[in-house]
C-alpha positions in Angstrom: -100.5 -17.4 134.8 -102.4 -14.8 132.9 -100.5 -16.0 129.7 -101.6 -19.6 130.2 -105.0 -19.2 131.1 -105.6 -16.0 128.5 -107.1 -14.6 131.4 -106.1 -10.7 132.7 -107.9 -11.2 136.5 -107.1 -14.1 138.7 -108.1 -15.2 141.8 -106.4 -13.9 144.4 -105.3 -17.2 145.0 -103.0 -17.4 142.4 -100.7 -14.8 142.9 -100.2 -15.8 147.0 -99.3 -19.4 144.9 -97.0 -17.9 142.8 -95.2 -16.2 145.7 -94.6 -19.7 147.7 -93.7 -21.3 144.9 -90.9 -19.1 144.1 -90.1 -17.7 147.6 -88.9 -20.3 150.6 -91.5 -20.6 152.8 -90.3 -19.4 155.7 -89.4 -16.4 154.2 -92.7 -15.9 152.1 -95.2 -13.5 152.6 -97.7 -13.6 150.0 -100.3 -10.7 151.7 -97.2 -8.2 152.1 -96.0 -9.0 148.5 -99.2 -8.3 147.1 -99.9 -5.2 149.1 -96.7 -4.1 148.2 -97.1 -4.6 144.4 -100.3 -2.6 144.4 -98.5 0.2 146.6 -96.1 0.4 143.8 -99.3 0.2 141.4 -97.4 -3.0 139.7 -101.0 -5.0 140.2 -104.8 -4.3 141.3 -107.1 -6.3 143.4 -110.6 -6.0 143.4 -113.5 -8.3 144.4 -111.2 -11.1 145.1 -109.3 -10.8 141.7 -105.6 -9.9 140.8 -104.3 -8.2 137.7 -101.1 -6.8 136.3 -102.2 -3.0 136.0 -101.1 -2.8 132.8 -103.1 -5.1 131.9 -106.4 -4.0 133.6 -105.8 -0.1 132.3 -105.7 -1.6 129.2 -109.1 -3.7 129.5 -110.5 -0.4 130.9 -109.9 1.6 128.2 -111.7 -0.7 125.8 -114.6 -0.2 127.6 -115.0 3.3 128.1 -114.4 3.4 124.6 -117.2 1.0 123.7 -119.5 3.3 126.5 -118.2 6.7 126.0 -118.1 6.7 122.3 -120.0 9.7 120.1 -124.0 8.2 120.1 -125.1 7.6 116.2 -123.7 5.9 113.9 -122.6 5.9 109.2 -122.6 2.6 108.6 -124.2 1.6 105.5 -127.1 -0.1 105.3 -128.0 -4.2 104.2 -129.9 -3.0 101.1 -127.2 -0.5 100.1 -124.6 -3.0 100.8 -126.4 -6.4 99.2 -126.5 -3.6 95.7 -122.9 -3.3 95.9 -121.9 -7.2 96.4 -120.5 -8.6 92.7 -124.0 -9.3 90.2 -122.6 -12.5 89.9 -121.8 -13.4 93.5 -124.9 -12.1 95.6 -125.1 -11.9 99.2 -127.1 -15.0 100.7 -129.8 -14.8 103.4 -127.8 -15.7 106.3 -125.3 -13.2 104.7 -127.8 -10.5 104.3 -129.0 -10.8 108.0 -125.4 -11.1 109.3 -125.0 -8.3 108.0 -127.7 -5.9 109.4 -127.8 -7.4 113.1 -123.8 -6.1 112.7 -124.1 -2.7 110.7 -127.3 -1.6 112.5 -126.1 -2.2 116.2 -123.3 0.1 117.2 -120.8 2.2 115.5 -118.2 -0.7 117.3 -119.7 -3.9 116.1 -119.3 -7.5 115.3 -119.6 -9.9 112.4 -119.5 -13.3 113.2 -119.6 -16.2 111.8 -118.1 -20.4 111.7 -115.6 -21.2 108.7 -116.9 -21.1 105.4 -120.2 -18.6 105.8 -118.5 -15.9 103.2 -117.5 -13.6 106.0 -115.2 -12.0 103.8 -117.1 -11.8 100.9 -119.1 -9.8 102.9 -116.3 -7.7 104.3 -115.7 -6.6 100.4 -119.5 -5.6 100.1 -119.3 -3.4 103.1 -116.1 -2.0 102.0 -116.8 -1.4 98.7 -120.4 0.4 100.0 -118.4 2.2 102.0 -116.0 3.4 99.6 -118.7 4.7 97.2 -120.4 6.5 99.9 -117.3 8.2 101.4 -114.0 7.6 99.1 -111.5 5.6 99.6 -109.5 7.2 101.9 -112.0 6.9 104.3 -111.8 3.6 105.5 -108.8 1.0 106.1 -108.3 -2.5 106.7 -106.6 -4.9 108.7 -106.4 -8.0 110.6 -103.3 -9.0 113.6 -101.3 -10.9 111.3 -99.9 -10.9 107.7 -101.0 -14.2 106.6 -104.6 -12.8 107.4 -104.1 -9.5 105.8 -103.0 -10.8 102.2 -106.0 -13.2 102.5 -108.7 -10.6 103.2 -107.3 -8.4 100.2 -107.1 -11.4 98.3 -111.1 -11.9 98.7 -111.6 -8.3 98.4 -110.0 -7.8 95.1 -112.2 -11.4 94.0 -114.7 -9.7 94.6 -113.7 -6.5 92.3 -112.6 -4.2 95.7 -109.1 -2.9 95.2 -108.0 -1.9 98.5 -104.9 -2.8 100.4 -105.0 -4.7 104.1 -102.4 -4.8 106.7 -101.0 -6.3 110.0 -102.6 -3.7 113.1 -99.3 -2.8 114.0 -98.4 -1.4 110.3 -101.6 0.4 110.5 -100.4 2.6 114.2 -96.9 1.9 112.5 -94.7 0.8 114.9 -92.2 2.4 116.7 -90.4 1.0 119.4 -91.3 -2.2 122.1 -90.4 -1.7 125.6 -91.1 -3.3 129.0 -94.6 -2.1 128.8 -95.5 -3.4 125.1 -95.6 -1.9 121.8 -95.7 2.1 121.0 -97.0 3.6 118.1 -96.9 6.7 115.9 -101.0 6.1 115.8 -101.9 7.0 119.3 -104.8 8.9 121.2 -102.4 12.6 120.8 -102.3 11.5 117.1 -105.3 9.4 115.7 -106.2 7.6 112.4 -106.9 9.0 109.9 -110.1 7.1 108.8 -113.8 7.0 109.3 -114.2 3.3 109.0 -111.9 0.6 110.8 -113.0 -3.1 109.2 -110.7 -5.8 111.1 -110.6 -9.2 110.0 -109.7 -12.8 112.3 -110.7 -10.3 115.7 -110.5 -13.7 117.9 -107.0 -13.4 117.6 -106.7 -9.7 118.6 -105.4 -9.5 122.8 -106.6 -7.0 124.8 -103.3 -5.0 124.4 -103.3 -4.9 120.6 -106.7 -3.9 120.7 -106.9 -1.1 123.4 -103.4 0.2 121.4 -106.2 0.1 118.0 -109.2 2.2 119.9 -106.5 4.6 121.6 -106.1 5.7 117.9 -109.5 6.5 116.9 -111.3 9.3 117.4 -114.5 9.1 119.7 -116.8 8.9 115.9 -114.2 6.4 114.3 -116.4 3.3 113.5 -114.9 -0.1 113.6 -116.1 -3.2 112.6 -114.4 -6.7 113.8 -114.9 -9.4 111.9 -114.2 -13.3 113.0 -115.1 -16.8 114.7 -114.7 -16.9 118.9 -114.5 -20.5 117.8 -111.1 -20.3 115.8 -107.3 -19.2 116.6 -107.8 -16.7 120.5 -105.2 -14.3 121.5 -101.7 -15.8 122.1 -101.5 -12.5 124.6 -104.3 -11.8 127.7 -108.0 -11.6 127.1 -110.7 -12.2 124.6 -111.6 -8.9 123.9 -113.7 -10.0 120.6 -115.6 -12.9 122.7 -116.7 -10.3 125.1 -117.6 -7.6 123.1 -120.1 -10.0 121.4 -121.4 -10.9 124.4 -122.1 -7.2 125.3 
């Protein structure tokens, strides 16, 4: 159900459906199933609401991320990143105060905005700020698939920024899938090496890809997710970039 709805917590009353759907009925028991589930620590309840626990560790770790992370924050700031959009290609107004309500709010921030606003024109601003402030090792960039990734280096190098993207899992680098998802050589025993994360089309990231992301950064690692709630959501659970905007 969670894939359907794109939701990781239930009600309750799903999972006890689920269970006399797929059990006879005079056999069912959908109270002991669940209690036994939880007693092998194969789903939580709480408040009324189921979830797979994989799925719930994995929205919980977002979010002591989001709350635990290092206070203070590098990024640039609108005028320094307006001076390094292309002379011929300025930044508009909407642009320009896109821009600071995302760069001067957290070190984990949004950018949002509908189809057709320039929001990776001003991803290559930022990125090219960034690299004259820091280098160009200090900063990556990637969105979750590879269509996305050759189209957000595509604008950056249009707009004179020439800097690779990738897919997120070529980023951790992947290697291996098992029952429990993906696993990758980027993890929290071996982190990123970068100080700035910029990640394009974030309504499509699930909250599995994305707690996999933050597990390799390092409690100052900044990261920057750029997108539209309104296009393309997750094809796995959650709506991690929705809520985080809403927080």
């Amino acid at each position: 159900e969670s894939r359907q709805s794109g939701s990781t917590w239930l009600p309750v009353g799903f999972a006890k459906a689920a269970v006399m759907a797929n059990v006879s009925r005079i056999r069912a028991t959908p109270y002991r199933a669940i209690e036994w589930a939880v007693m092998d620590g194969r789903l939580v309840v709480r408040e009324g609401f189921i979830a797979v626990a994989r799925m719930a560790l994995h929205e919980l770790e977002i979010a002591e991320f989001i709350t635990n992370s290092t206070p203070g924050f590098e990024w640039p700031n609108c005028d320094e990143v307006c001076g390094h959009a292309p002379p011929d290609k300025p930044l508009s107004d909407h642009q320009r105060e896109a821009i600071g309500v995302a760069l001067e709010s957290d070190r984990v921030s949004c950018l949002q905005g509908s189809p057709g606003v320039g929001k990776t024109h001003c991803i290559a601003a930022i990125v090219n700020t960034i690299i004259s402030m820091f280098g160009r090792d200090s900063i990556a960039v990637c969105a979750p698939t590879g269509k996305a990734a050759v189209r957000v280096a595509q604008s950056m190098a249009a707009n004179g920024v020439d800097l690779p993207a990738s897919t997120i899992h070529r980023l951790l680098q992947v290697e291996g899938e098992g029952g429990d998802g993906w696993s990758f050589h980027f993890n929290d025993q071996n982190p990123l090496p970068f100080r700035f994360i910029v990640t394009d089309e974030a309504s499509m990231i699930d909250v599995d890809l994305l707690a996999s992301l933050l597990r390799a950064c390092t409690p100052s690692t900044h990261v920057l997710f750029v997108g539209d709630t309104g296009q393309l959501a997750p094809v796995g659970h959650g709506r991690p970039f929705y809520d985080l905007q809403q927080c």
